[in-house]
N, C-alpha and C positions, 0 to 999 in steps of 0.2 A: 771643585776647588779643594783641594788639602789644608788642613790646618797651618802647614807652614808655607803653604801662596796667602792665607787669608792673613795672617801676620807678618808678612812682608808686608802685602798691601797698606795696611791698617798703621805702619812704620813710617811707610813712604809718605800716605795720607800726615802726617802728622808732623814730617820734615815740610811739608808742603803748605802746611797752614801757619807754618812756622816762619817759613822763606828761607827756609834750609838749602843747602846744596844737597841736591840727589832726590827732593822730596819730589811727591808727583799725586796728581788728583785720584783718590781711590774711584777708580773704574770697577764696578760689581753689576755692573750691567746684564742681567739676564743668567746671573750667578746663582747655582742651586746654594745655598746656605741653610738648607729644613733645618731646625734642630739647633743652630751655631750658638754657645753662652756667646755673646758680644755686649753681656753686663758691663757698662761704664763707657764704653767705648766713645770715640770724638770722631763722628763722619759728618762731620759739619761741611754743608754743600757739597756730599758725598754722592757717588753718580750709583743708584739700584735701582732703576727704572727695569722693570720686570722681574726684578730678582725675586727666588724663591724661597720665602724668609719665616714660611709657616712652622710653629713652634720655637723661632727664638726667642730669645731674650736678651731684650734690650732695655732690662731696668734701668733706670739712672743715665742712659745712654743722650750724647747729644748728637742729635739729627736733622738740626735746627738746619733751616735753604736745602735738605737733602733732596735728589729729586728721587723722588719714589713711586711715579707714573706707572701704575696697573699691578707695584710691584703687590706677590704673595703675604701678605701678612695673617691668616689667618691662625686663632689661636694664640698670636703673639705677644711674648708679654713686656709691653711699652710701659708700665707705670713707672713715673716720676721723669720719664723720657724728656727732653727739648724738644718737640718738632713744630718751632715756629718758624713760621714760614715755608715749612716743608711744602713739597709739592706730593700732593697722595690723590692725586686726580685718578680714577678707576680705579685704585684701591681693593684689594681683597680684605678684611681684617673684618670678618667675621668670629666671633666669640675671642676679638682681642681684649686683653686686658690692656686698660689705660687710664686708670687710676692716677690721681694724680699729676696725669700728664700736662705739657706743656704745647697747646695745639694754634697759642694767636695766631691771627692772620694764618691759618695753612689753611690751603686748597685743596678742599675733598671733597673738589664734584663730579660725575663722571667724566669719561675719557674716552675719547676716539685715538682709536688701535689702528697702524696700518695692517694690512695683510697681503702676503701673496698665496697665490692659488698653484696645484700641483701643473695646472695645465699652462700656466706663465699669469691666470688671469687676477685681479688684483682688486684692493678695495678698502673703504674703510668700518671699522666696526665702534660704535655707542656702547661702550661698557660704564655701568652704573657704579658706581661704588658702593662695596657692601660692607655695610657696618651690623650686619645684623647682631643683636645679641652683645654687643662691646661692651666693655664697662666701662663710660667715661666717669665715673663718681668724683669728684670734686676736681675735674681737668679742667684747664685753664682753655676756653675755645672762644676767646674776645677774638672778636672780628673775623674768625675763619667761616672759609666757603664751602656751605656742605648744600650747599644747591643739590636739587633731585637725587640725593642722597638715600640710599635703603638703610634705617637707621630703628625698624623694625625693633621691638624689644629689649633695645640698648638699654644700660640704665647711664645716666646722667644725674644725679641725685647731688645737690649741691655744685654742681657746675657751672663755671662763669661763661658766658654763651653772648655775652654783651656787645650787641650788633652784628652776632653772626649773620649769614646769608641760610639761610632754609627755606629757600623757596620752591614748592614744587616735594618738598622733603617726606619721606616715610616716617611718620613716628608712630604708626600703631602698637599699643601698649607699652609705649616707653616709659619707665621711672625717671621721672624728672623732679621728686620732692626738692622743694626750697631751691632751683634752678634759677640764677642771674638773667633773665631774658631780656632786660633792658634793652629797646632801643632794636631789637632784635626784628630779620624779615621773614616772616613766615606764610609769605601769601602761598595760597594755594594747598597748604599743607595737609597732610593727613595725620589727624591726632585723635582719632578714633581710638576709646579705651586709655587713653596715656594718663597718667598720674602727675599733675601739675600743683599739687597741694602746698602749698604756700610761696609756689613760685610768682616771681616779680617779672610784670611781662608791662611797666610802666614804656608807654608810647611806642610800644610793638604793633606788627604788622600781620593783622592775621585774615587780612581781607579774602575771603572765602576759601577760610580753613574748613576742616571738617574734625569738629567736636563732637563727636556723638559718645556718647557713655565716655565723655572725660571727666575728671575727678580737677577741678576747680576751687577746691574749698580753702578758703583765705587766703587765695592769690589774689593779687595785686593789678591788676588790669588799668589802671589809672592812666586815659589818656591814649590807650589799646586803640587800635581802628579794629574794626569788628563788621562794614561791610560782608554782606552778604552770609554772614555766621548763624546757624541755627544755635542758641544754645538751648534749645527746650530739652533736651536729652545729658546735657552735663549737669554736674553738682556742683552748683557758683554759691552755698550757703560758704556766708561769711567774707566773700568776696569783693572786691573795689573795684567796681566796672563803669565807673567813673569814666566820660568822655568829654573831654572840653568842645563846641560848636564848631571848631576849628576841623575835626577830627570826621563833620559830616559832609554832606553833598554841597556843591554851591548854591543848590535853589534852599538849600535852608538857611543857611549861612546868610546869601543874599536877602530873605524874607524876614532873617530876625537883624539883620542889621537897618532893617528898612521902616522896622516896627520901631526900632528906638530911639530912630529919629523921629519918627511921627509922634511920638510919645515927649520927644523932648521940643519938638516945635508947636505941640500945642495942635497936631495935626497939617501946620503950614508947607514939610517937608515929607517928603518918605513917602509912607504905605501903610493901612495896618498889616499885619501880617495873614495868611492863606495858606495854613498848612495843612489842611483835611487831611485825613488819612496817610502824613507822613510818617516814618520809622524812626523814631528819635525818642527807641529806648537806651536807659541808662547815660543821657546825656548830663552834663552838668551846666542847670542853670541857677544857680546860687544865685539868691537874692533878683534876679533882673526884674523888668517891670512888662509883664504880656498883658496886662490891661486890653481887653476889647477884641482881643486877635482870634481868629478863628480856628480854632482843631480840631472841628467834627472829626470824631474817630481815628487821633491820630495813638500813636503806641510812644509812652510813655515809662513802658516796664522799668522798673530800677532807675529809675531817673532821679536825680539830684534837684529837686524843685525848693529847698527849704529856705522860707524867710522870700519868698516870690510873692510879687503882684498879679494875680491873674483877675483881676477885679473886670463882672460882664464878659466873661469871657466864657467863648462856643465850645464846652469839649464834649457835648452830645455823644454815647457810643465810646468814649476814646477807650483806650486799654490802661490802667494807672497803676496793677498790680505792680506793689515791693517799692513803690514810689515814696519818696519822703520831703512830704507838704510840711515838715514841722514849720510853724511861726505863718505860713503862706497865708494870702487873702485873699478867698475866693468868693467874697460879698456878692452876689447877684451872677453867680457866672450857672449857666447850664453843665449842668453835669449828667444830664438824663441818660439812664440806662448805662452810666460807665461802670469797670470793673475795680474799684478799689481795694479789692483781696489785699491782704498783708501792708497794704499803706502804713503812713506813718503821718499821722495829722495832727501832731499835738501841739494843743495853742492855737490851731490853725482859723480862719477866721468863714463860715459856710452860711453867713446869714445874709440880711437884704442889705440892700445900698440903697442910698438916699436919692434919688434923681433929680439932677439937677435941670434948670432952664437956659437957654440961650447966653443968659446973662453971669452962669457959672454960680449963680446961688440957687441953693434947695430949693426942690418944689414941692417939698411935704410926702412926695410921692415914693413908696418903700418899693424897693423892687428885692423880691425874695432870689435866693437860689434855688434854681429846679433840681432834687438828688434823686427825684421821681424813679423807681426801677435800680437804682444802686446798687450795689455791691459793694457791703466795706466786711465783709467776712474774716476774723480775726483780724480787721485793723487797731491802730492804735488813734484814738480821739482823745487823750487823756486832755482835759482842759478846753477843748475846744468850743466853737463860740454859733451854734448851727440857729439861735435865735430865728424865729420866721421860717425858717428854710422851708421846702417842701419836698416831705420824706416819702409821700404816700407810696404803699410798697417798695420801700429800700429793704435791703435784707443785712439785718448788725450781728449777725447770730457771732458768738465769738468774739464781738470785739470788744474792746476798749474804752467805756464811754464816760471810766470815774471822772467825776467832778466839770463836765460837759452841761453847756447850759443849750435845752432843747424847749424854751419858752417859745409859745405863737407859734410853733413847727405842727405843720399838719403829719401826723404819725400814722394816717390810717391805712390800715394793713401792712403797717411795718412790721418788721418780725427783729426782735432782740432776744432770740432763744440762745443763752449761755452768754449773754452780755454782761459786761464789769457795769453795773449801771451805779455804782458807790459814789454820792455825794453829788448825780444827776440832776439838773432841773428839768423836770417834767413837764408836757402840758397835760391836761386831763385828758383823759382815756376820750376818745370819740364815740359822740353818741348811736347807737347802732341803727338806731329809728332816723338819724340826718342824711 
């Protein structure tokens, strides 16, 4: 096409949108254009469904409903572009610039091609859209569909992305510092290596993403579904991986709604609760009351437990590392052999309870906490109240324990190698000959 068919065109498009006489819909359908300045230009629900569009520029350009179906864009430079709503289903736009752009609600997920064959035979082809390498840096991509999308070391760096669709999506190595992911679907994704560092990804979908050497640090995750997600290989220091119960399976959901009834009927209604060995790390249960319930070895990691009743309560084996017990009462509960590393239990309450009789008044009878085999290795116990407990080989190396009162606690063969023990109540050393 000549410069002056593409400025005819771009005339006509324009009396057209106008509702001019003589105007008419720019037709650029499968139109070589490499190279074309179309700075500024208005092909608003403009037809370039396969056009070949690599290296132009279409800064400031509005392209907003255009249909852009498999069209060429690679290299292209779209910053500050309109393309809401566009259609960029199979999409070329590898190493585009899109800066700035305007991408709500556009669709850019792949794209089935028809084809005919030289022999008459015929068919359809799956073309992926490639975004590899793009620069969305502060583009506007609220609610757009980048479903199974190759989006491979794009950066995205301050992009609003809020409720985009990424499911199935490429993001290995992507820069996505300070990224809007609100709300956002990202099941299935691949975010191997991607830089998410202080992105907000509150009540996102990341049910069996693949985190592996992501960079997580002081994003936002509050309320995130996290099914099936490894994060042992990301960096979540500083992180909010906050999940409300809502956010897990129904048998937990159903067993802590069962517990609290039974807890508020005095046992008359409900269940206690029977979670052995469930996944309900980094959940949030501020303040509730798990009194009596059972968690043999359930996973705790990063979990929101602060100002909680766990009073006789089974957590045998569980995993509790980076958990925060601040203010929590864990008066007589089993904790043998759990992992406490990096806890946070200040205030927290680890001594005996008073057992009561049939008739709900004391029976004299103290029933300690077992922390037998523990691990609170650089935890935090500042204040906490471990009276009676029974420590015998816990391991505190590193932690926390100024101004912790550890009276009547059997401490033998505890180890507090490099423990805060400032302003500690002590019981006397065990005699070696008992």
């Amino acid at each position: 096409m000549t410069p002056h068919e593409l400025v005819a065109v771009l005339e006509k498009h324009e009396r057209w949108l106008k509702n001019r006489q003589g105007g008419s819909r720019a037709n650029l359908t499968m139109a070589n254009l490499e190279g074309a300045n179309l700075s500024g230009v208005n092909l608003t629900s403009g037809k370039l469904s396969g056009a070949k569009l690599a290296h132009c520029d279409f800064t400031n350009a509005d392209l907003s409903h255009a249909d852009l179906f498999a069209a060429h864009l690679t290299k292209a430079d779209l910053s500050g572009c309109n393309l809401y709503r566009a259609d960029l289903r199979g999409a070329r736009m590898r190493g585009a610039k899109l800066k700035r752009a305007i991408l709500k609600e556009a669709d850019l997920r792949g794209g089935a091609l028809l084809y005919g064959g030289n022999q008459g035979g015929s068919g359809l082809d799956f073309v992926r859209s490639d975004l590899t390498g793009s620069d969305f840096d502060d583009a506007s991509l609220a609610n757009a569909n980048l479903a199974g999308a190759d989006l491979t070391d794009v950066s995205m760096n301050g992009a609003d992305c809020e409720g985009a669709l990424l499911t199935g999506a490429t993001l290995m190595r992507a820069a996505m510092k300070n990224c809007n992911l609100v709300r956002a679907d990202l099941r299935g994704c691949n975010l191997s290596g991607v830089n998410l560092q202080g992105a907000v990804l509150r009540d996102a979908n990341l049910t069996g993403a693949v985190l592996a050497g992501a960079n997580l640090r002081n994003a936002d995750l509050h309320g995130a579904k996290l099914e099936g997600v490894d994060l042992a290989g990301a960096d979540t220091t500083g992180a909010n991986l906050a999940r409300s119960a809502e956010n897990f399976s129904t048998r937990i959901q159903d067993a802590l709604h069962s517990h609290y009834t039974w807890i508020n009927t005095n046992g008359a209604m409900g269940g206690r609760a029977e979670l052995n060995g469930a996944d309900m790390s980094h959940i949030d249960l501020h303040g509730v009351n798990l009194s009596g319930a059972s968690l043999r070895g359930v996973q705790l990691v990063g979990a929101k437990m602060r100002d909680s009743l766990l009073i006789m309560c089974e957590m045998a084996e569980a995993d509790l590392r980076d958990a925060d017990f601040t203010g929590a009462i864990l008066d007589g509960a089993s904790l043998r052999g759990a992992d406490l590393s990096g806890a946070r239990l200040d205030g927290a309450g680890l001594g005996w309870v008073d057992i009561k009789g049939p008739d709900g008044k004391p029976t004299g009878r103290l029933w300690a906490a077992n922390l037998t085999g523990c691990r609170f290795a650089g935890a935090s116990l500042v204040r906490a109240n471990l009276r009676g407990a029974n420590l015998a080989g816990a391991d505190f190396s590193g932690a926390d324990l100024s101004g912790a009162v550890l009276t009547d606690a059997n401490i033998r063969d505890t180890r507090f190698a490099g423990a805060n023990l400032t302003g500690a109540s002590l019981p006397p050393p065990p005699d070696p000959d008992d």
